[in-house]
C-alpha positions in Angstrom: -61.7 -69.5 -89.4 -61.4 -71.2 -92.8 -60.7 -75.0 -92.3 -61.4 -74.8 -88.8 -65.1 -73.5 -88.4 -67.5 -76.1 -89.7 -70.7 -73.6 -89.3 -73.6 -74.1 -90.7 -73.5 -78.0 -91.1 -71.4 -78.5 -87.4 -72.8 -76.5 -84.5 -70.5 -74.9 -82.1 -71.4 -77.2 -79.2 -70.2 -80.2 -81.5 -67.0 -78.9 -83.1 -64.2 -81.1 -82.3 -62.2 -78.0 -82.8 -62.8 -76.2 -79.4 -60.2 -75.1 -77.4 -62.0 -73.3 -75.1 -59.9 -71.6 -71.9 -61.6 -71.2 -67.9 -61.2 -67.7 -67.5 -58.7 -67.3 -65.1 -55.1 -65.3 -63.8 -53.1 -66.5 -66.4 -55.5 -65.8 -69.3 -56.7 -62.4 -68.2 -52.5 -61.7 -67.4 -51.7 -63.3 -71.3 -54.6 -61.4 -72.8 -53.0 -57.7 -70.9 -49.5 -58.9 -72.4 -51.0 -59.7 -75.7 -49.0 -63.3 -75.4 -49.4 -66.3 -73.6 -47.2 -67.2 -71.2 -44.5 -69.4 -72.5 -45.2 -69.2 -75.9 -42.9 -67.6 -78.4 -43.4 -63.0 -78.6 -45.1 -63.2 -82.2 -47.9 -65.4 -81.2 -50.6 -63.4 -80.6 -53.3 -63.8 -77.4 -56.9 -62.3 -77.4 -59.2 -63.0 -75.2 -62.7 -63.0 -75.7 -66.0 -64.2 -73.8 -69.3 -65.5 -74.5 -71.8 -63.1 -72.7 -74.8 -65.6 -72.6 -74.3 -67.9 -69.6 -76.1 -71.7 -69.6 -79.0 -70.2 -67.4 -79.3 -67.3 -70.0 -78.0 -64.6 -68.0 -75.2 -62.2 -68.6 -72.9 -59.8 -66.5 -72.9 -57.2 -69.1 -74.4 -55.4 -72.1 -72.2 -54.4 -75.1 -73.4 -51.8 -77.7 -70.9 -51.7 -80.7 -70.7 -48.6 -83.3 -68.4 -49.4 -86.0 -68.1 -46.9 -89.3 -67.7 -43.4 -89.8 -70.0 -42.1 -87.0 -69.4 -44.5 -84.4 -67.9 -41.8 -82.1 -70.6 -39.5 -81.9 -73.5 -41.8 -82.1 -71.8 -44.1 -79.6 -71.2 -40.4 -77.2 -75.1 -39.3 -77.8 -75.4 -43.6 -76.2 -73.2 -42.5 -73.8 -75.3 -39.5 -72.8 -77.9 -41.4 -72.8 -77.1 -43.6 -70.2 -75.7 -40.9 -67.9 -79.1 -38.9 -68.1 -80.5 -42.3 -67.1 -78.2 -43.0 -64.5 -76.9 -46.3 -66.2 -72.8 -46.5 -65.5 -71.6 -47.1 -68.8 -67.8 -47.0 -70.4 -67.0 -46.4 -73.7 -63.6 -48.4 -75.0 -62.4 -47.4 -78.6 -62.2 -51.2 -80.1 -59.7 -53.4 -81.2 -59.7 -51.8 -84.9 -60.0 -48.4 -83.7 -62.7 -47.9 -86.3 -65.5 -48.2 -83.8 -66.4 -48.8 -80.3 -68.3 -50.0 -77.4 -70.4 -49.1 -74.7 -70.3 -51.4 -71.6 -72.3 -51.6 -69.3 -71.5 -53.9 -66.4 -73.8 -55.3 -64.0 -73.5 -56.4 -60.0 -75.1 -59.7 -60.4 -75.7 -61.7 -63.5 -79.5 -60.6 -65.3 -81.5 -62.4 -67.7 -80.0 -61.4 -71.0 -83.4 -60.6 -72.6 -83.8 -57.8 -69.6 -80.0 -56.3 -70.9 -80.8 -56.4 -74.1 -84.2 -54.5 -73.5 -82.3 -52.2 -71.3 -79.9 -51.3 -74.3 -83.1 -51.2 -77.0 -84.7 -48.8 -74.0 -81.2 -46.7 -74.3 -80.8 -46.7 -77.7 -84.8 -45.5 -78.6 -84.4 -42.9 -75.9 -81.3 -42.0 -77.6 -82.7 -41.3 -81.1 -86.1 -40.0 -79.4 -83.4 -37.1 -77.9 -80.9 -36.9 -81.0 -83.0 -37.4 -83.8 -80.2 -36.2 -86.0 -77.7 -39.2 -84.9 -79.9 -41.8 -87.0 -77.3 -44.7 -85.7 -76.0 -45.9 -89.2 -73.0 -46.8 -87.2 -74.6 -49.0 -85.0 -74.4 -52.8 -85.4 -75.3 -54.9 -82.5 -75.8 -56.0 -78.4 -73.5 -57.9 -76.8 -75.4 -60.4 -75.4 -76.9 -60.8 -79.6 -79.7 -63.0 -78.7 -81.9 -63.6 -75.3 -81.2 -67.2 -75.0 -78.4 -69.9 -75.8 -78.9 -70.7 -79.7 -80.0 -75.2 -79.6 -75.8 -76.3 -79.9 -74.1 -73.2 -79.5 -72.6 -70.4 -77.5 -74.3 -66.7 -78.7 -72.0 -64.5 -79.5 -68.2 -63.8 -78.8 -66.6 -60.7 -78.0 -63.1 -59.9 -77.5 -62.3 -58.3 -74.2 -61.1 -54.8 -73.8 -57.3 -53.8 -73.3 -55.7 -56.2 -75.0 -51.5 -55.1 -75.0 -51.0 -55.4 -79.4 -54.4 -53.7 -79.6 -53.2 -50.8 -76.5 -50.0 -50.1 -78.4 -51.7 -48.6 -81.2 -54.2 -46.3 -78.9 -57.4 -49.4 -79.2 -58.8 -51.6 -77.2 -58.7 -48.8 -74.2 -61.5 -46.6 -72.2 -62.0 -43.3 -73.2 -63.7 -40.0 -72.3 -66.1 -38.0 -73.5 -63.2 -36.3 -75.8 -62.4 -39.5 -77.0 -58.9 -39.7 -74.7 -57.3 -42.2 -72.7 -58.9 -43.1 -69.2 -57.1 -45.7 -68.0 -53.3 -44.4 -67.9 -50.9 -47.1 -69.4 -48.8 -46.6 -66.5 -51.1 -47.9 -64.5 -52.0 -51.2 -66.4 -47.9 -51.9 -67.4 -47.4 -51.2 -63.6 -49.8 -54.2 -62.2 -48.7 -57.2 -61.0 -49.7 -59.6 -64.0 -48.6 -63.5 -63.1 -46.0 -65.4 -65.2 
């Protein structure tokens, strides 16, 4: 953010402008509500994560498609991974101009193994669909195999976030590009104050 970030000359690790949050209840319950608890109803609360963790393993792999073709390119990924037998889950993101494919492991994996697993997918993807050609694609979630000297790796927001769900983004969708998780369902849980 302009005025805040001091990248290139201040690493991450050294900004004196972290706020950083433990993941816990409350933020996963603020990030749902798309407000933090106790704060006033136009501030709005995303949550987002680091994949890489300090022994440079992750608990999931991200693809993102963003442009024009991001919905068939990221279903032909989606394929992919089903002919593979890799559970994925495809969430229309925030902007509702792309997406991403998650894929969520039981343990944490070194994050040069998930990112080979998602080069793996995405070569067997264009060996099979030679006609996708993946302009939309843009990156893995982890971005890098190990913790960048001072800093974090890369950030992505987490999926259904409440401002981001009121306009149809930021949810899990099928094949046909529709709702999975029913909004009842989510508005219905019991989310702490």
């Amino acid at each position: 953010m302009r005025g805040v970030c001091g990248k290139p000359q201040v690493k991450c690790g050294d900004c004196p402008n972290q706020a950083f949050s433990a993941l816990s209840d409350n933020v996963i319950a603020s990030h749902l509500r798309g407000t933090e608890a106790g704060r006033s109803s136009g501030t709005e609360f995303v949550a987002g994560v680091y994949p890489v963790l300090v022994d440079e393993t992750c608990w999931f792999l991200a693809a993102d498609f963003d442009g024009n073709d991001w919905a068939p390119d990221a279903l032909a990924y989606m394929e992919t991974c089903r002919l593979k037998s890799v559970p994925a889950a495809l969430e229309r993101s925030r902007s509702g101009e792309g997406g991403h494919v998650w894929i969520f492991f039981s343990q944490p994996i070194p994050a040069r193994d998930a990112r080979q697993l998602g080069a793996a997918l995405l070569t067997e993807t264009l060996d099979r669909r030679p006609e996708v050609g993946f302009a939309s694609y843009d990156r893995m979630f982890p971005s890098q195999d190990t913790l960048p000297k001072g800093g974090f790796g890369n950030l992505i927001a987490l999926p259904l976030q409440r401002r981001a769900r009121d306009y149809g983004d930021s949810v899990f969708v099928d094949g046909n590009l529709l709702l999975i998780w029913a909004e009842a369902r989510l508005t219905s849980m019991d989310v702490h104050q």
